[in-house]
N, C-alpha and C positions, 0 to 999 in steps of 0.2 A: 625651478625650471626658468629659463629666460626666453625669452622673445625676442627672437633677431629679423629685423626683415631683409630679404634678398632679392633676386633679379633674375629670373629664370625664362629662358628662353620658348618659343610656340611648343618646339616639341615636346619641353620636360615639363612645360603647367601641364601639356595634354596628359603625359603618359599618370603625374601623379592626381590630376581628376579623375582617368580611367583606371589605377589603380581602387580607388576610393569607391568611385561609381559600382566596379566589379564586386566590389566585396569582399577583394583581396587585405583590404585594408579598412577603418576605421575614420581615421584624419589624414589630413595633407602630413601635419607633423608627425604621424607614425613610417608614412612613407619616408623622410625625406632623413628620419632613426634609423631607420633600417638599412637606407641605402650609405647614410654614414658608417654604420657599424660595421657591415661590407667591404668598406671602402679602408675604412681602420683594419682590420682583419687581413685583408690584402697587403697592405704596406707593411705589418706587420710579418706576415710572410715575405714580403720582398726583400725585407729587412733581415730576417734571418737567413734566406737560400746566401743574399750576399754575402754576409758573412760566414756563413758553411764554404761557397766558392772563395773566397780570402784566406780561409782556414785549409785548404785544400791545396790553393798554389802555395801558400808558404813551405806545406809538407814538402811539394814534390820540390821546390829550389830547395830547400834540407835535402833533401835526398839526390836531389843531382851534384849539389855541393859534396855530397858523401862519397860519390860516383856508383850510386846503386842507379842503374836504368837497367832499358827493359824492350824487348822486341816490340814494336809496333806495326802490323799489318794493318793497313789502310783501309785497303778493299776488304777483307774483313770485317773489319770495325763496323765498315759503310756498310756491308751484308746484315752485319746484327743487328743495325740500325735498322734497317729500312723492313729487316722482319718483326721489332716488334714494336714498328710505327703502325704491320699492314694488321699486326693481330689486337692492338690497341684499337684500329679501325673496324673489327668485326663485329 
């Protein structure tokens, strides 16, 4: 394990005292694991959706190149959207 010292502003020494203090946590440095590993975890997902979305538009230029398209209804689309934005909200 290494020791690195860092520079953390009022509100994040608060939050990871109060993490510690609450008993959510152990050490400042379990906190500070955790929220790396999060933080990894994420970009690792951002890292993949973008290349699924990369992978995605290459299809559809293949495919318009081929001249396979496809009706698209807007107001539609926006209906299905916005229905399972309202049922995602329930």
């Amino acid at each position: 394990m290494t020791t690195v010292a860092i520079t953390l502003n009022e509100d994040h020494e608060k939050f990871i005292r109060d993490a510690v203090d609450g008993g959510s946590f152990t050490t400042k440095s379990e906190v500070v694991a955790t929220a790396l590993d999060i933080l990894k975890t994420r970009e690792e997902l951002r890292k993949a959706r973008r290349a699924e979305l990369k992978r995605e538009i290459e299809k559809g230029i293949t495919e318009l190149d081929a001249g396979k398209t496809a009706e698209f209804d807007l107001e539609s689309f926006l209906a299905d959207m916005n229905a399972k934005r309202t049922s995602l909200q329930s």
